[in-house]
C-alpha positions in Angstrom: 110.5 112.3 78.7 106.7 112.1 78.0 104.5 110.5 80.1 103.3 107.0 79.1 99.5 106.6 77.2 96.4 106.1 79.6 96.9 102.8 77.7 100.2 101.9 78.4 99.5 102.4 82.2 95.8 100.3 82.2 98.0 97.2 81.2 99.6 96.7 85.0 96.6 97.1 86.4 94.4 94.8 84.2 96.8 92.1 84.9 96.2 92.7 88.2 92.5 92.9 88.3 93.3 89.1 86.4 95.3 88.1 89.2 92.1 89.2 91.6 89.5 87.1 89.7 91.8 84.2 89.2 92.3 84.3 93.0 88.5 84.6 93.8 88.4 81.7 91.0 89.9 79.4 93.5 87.1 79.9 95.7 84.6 78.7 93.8 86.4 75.9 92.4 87.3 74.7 96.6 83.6 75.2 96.9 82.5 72.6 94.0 85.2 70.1 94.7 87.8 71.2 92.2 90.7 71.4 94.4 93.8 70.9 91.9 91.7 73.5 90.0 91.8 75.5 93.0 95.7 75.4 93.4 96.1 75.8 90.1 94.4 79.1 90.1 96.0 80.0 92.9 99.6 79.9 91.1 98.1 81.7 88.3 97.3 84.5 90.9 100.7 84.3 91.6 102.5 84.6 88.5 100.4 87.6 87.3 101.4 89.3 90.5 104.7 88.9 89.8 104.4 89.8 86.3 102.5 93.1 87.1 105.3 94.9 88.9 107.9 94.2 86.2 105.7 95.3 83.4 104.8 98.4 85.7 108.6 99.2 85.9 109.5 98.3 82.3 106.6 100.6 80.6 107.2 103.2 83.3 103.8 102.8 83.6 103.7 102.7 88.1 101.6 104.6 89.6 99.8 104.9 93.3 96.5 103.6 92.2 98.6 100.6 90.8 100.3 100.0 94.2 97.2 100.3 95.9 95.1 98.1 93.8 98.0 95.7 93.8 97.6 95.0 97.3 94.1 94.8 98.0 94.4 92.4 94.9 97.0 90.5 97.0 94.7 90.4 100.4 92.1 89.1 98.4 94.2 86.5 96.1 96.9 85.3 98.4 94.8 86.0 102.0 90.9 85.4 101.6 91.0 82.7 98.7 93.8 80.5 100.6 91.7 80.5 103.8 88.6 79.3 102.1 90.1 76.7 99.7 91.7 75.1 102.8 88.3 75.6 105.3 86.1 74.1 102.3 88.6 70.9 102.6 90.1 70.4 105.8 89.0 72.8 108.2 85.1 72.8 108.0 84.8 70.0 110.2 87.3 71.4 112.8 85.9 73.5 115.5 89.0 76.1 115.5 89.1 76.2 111.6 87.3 79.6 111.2 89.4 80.6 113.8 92.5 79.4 112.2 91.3 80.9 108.5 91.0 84.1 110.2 94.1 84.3 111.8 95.5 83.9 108.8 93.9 86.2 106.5 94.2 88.9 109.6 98.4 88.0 109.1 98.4 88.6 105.2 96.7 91.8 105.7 99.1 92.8 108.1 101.7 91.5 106.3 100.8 94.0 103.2 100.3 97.0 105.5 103.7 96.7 107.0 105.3 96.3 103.9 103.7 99.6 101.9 105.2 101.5 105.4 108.6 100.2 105.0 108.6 101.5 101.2 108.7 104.9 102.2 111.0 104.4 105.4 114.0 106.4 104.6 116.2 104.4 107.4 116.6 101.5 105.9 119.7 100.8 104.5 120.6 100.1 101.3 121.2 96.3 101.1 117.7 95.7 102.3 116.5 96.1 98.8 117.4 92.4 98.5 115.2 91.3 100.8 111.6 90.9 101.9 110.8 91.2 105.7 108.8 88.4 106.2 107.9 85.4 103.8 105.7 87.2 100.9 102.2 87.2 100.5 102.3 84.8 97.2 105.0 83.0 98.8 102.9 82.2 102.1 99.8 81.6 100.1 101.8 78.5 98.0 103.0 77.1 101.1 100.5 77.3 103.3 98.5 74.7 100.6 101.3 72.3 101.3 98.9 69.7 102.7 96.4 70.1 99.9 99.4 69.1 97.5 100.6 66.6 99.6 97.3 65.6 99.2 96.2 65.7 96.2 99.8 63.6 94.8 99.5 60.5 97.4 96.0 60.9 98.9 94.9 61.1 102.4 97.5 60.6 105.2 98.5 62.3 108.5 98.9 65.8 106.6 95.3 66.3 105.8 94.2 66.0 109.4 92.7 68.9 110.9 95.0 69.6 113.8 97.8 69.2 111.1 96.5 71.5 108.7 95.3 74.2 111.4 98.8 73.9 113.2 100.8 74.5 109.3 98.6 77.7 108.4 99.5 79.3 111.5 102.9 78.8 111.4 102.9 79.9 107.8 100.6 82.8 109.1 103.4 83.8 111.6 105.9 83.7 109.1 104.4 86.5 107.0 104.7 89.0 110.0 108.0 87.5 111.5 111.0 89.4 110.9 112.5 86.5 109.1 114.3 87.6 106.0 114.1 86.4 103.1 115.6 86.5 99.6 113.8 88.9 96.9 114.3 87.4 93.5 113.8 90.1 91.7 117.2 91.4 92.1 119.0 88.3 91.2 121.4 88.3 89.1 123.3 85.3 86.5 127.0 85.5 86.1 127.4 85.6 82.4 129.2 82.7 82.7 126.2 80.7 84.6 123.6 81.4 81.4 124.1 78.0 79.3 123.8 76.1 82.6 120.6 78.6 83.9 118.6 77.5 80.1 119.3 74.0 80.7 117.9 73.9 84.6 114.7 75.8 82.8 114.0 73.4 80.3 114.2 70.4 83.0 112.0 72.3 85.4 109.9 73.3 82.8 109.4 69.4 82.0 109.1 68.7 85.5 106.1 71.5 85.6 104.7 69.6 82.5 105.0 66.5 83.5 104.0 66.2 87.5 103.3 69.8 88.6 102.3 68.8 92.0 105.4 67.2 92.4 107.4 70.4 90.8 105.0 72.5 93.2 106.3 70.5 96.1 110.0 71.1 95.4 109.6 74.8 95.1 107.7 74.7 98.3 111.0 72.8 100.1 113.3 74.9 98.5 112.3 78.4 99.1 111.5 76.8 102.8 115.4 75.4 102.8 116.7 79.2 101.7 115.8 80.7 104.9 118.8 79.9 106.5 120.7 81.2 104.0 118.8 84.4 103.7 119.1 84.9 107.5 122.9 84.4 107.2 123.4 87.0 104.7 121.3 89.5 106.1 122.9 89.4 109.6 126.9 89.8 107.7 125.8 92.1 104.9 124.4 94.7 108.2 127.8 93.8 109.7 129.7 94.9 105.9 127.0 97.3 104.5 130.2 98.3 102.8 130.2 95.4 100.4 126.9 95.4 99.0 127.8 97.5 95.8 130.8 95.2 95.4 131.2 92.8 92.8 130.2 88.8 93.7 133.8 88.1 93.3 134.8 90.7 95.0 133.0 89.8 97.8 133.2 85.9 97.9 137.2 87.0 98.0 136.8 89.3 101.1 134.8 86.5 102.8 137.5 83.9 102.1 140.0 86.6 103.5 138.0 87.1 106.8 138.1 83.3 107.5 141.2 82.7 106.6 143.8 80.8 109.2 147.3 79.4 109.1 146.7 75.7 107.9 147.5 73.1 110.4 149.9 71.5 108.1 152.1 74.4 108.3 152.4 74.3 111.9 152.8 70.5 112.0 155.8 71.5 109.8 157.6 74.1 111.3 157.0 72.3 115.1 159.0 69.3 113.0 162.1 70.9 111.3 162.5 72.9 114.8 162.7 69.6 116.2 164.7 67.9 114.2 167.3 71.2 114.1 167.3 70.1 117.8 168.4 67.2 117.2 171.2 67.7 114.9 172.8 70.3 117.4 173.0 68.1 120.1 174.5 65.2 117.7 177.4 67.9 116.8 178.3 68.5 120.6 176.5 71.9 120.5 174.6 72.0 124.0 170.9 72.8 124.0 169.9 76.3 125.2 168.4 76.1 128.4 166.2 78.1 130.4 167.2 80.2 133.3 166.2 77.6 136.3 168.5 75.1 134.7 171.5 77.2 134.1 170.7 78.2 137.8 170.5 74.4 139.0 174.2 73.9 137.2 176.0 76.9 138.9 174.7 75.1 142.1 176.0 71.9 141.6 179.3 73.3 140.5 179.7 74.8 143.8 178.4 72.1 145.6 180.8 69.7 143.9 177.9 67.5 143.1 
């Protein structure tokens, strides 16, 4: 196979020199004011990350200049940018909100070191592929703007307070370097049967997006926080079944089912009912019950007795 044109390789890493600039973008918009701008540019940021890697992979066009420009694009996009949009609008007047910013961008950046170390760990197994460790730097740097959403859609309230806003980006700070996992999308993938149904739920979301996009950015932000659960589940029993993981869905829903199955309780409502009633119809044809050993013991007594 021939290698690829310089060409063909400068694509992934222009989109992600745009992803860069639209993340130092946000800055400048938090500084004038702009702050839907701000998120917007922010999203952009993230959707050209994401878009870089697949193109990468499609064009066979990775390389380790790529990777490593992709993450110092990411510290500055999805670390430094963050931190100063939400200083410039909620933390400037707090005394610990340089403190929190920092703490925060110190978390992304340790976020992205630990995760270009467990590319070339050889231990993992094979089902981790699936996940991240950790919420992602894009991901974290979406939700941790959840108050400048929230405010921006309904206005000032108890989420744009300081302490609120300080106590949200640390714990979104702390999710990046937790162990938590959590699901990686890429490698998600539509029954053939699910495809109709996937197009429609695009075309509503997309008119959601169109229509209120802080509202649609909301959403997303509850429901990748309500998937951690469910991530955490199927971590923990695909490490107990690495076995499964190259199985079918089907396959594997069946062999779930199987696991959990137990006798239903109707059954044994039943058979505790027809052995009762079988009781019942041998004493009504003069058949004696069978006894245990105490009472046939109790009998031979009081037949010597005479009682």
């Amino acid at each position: 196979m021939r290698p690829p044109k310089p060409g063909v390789r400068l694509l992934p890493n222009a989109i992600t020199v745009l992803a860069l600039c639209s993340g130092l973008s946000a800055v400048q918009y938090a500084l004038a004011g702009r702050h839907a701008l701000a998120v917007a540019a922010i999203v952009a940021a993230a959707a050209l990350d994401a878009a870089d890697g697949r193109i990468a992979r499609r064009l066979d066009a990775a390389s380790r200049t790529g990777a490593e420009l992709d993450s110092l694009a990411d510290a500055v996009s999805f670390g430094v940018a963050p931190a100063l949009v939400l200083f410039a609008w909620g933390l400037d007047d707090y005394r610990a909100g340089w403190t929190v910013a920092l703490v925060y961008v110190v978390c992304v950046v340790l976020r992205l070191a630990r995760f270009n170390t467990l590319l070339d760990d050889p231990t993992r197994p094979m089902f981790s592929a699936e996940f991240f460790v950790g919420v992602p730097s894009p991901a974290g740097a979406l939700l941790v703007l959840g108050p400048l959403v929230v405010w921006l859609q309904f206005g000032a309230g108890w989420w744009s307070s300081p302490l609120v806003i300080g106590a949200w980006t640390v714990l979104v700070a702390f999710l990046m370097i937790s162990r938590v996992p959590t699901l990686s999308f890429k490698r998600v993938r539509v029954p053939q049967q699910w495809i109709m149904s996937l197009l429609l739920m695009i075309m509503l979301t997309a008119i959601v997006v169109v229509s209120y996009p802080l509202v649609a950015l909301l959403i997303a932000m509850v429901a990748y926080l309500a998937h951690l659960p469910y991530a955490i589940w199927r971590y923990r029993w695909l490490s107990e079944h690495p076995e499964t993981w190259d199985m079918p869905g089907r396959q594997r829903r069946a062999m779930r089912r199987a696991r959990r199955r137990r006798p239903p309780f109707r059954r044994q409502v039943a058979g505790a009912a027809v052995r009762a009633s079988a009781a019942v119809r041998g004493r009504g044809r003069g058949l004696r019950p069978r006894r245990r050993d105490g009472d046939r013991t109790g009998d031979q007594t009081r037949d010597q007795t005479g009682g």
